[in-house]
C-alpha positions, 0 to 999 in steps of 0.5 A: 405700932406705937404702944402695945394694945389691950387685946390678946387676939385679932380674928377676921370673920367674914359674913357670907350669902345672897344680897338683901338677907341681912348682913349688914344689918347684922354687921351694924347690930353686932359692932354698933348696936345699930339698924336701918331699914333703909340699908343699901345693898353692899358694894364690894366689902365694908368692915367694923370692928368689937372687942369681946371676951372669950376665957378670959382673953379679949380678941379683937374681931374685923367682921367683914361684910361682903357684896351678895350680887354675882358681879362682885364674886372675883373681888369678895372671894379674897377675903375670905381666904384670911377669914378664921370664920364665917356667918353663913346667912340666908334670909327667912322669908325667902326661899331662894337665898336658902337654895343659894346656900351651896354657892356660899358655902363652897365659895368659903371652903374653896378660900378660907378651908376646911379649918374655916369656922363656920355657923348657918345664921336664918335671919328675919326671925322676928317676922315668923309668919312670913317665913318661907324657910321652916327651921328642920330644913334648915337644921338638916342643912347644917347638920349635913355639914356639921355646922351649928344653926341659928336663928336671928333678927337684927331688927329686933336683936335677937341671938345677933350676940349669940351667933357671933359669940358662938363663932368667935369661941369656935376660932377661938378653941381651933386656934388659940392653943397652937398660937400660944404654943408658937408664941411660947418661945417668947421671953417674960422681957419682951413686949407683949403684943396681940397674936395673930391667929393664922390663916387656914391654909390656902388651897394653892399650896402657898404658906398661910400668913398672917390673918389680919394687918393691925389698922 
């Protein structure tokens, strides 16, 4: 690291959920204010970063896209062992990538943990007349879990800011108040230096590391 950065934080958040529902679009809409309707399915992971201010701090955020398609299960499910967040997303027009929801879900609580934020996103919403999936099911879906729901539109942008921002303050408020306090030890001489939120614990009992290495 050869100078000290700009940002206070670095988390990692991890979009979740069936091929074809739109992550990476969202991905794209978010980091890079960009879409394409030709976008190809996602082969393992891909990743773009922004910065965004919470409170006044500037986090770094690696949002991680991964592969919806079973075959890509074994590799996915790594990364979201060091992911403080995660867009749980399901398409609108299509019935199936809702009912497939618990796989998702679980995948992430099995790896990242129970701390892991998390917010159900129904994507597609500009297309409305089409939608196969109406929102109080969807509501009810989140509200079972006690999860926020939101809907959204990468084509169109809508709430795409809104679902990120809602889930970079949550990792926010879980973590930043126990990062400062095992930073406090820290002197006024010494360098500043982003904080790394921790991991959530793993569920095999190994001490939780670092979230994310600085690229």
């Amino acid at each position: 690291m050869a100078q000290s950065s700009s940002f206070d934080y670095i988390f990692k958040i991890v979009l979740a959920g069936d091929s074809g529902v739109g992550k990476s679009n969202l991905l794209s809409r978010f980091t890079r204010n960009e879409f394409s309707l030709e976008s190809c399915s996602t082969i393992g992971v891909e990743f773009s970063t922004k910065e965004v201010q919470v409170d006044g701090k500037t986090i770094k955020v690696q949002v991680w896209d991964t592969a919806g398609q079973e075959r890509f299960m074994a590799i996915t499910k790594d990364y979201y062992r060091t992911a403080l967040g995660t867009l749980l997303v399901f398409d609108l027009l299509n019935a199936s990538t809702f009912q497939n929801l618990d796989q998702w879900y679980n995948e992430v609580r099995a790896n990242a943990g129970i701390e892991c934020s998390i917010i159900l996103v129904g994507n597609k919403v500009d297309q409305r007349h089409r939608r196969a999936v109406v929102y109080e099911n969807a509501k009810r879906y989140a509200d079972e879990r006690n999860i926020p729901y939101i809907e959204t539109s990468a084509l169109d942008t809508t709430n795409v800011e809104q679902a990120f921002h809602s889930l970079i303050a949550d990792i926010y408020r879980n973590w930043a108040s126990r990062i400062d306090l095992l930073e406090g030890s820290y002197t006024s001489d010494q360098p500043k230096r982003p904080k790394y939120a921790p991991s959530p614990k793993p569920t095999n009992g190994k001490p939780s590391g670092y979230c994310c290495p600085m690229s």
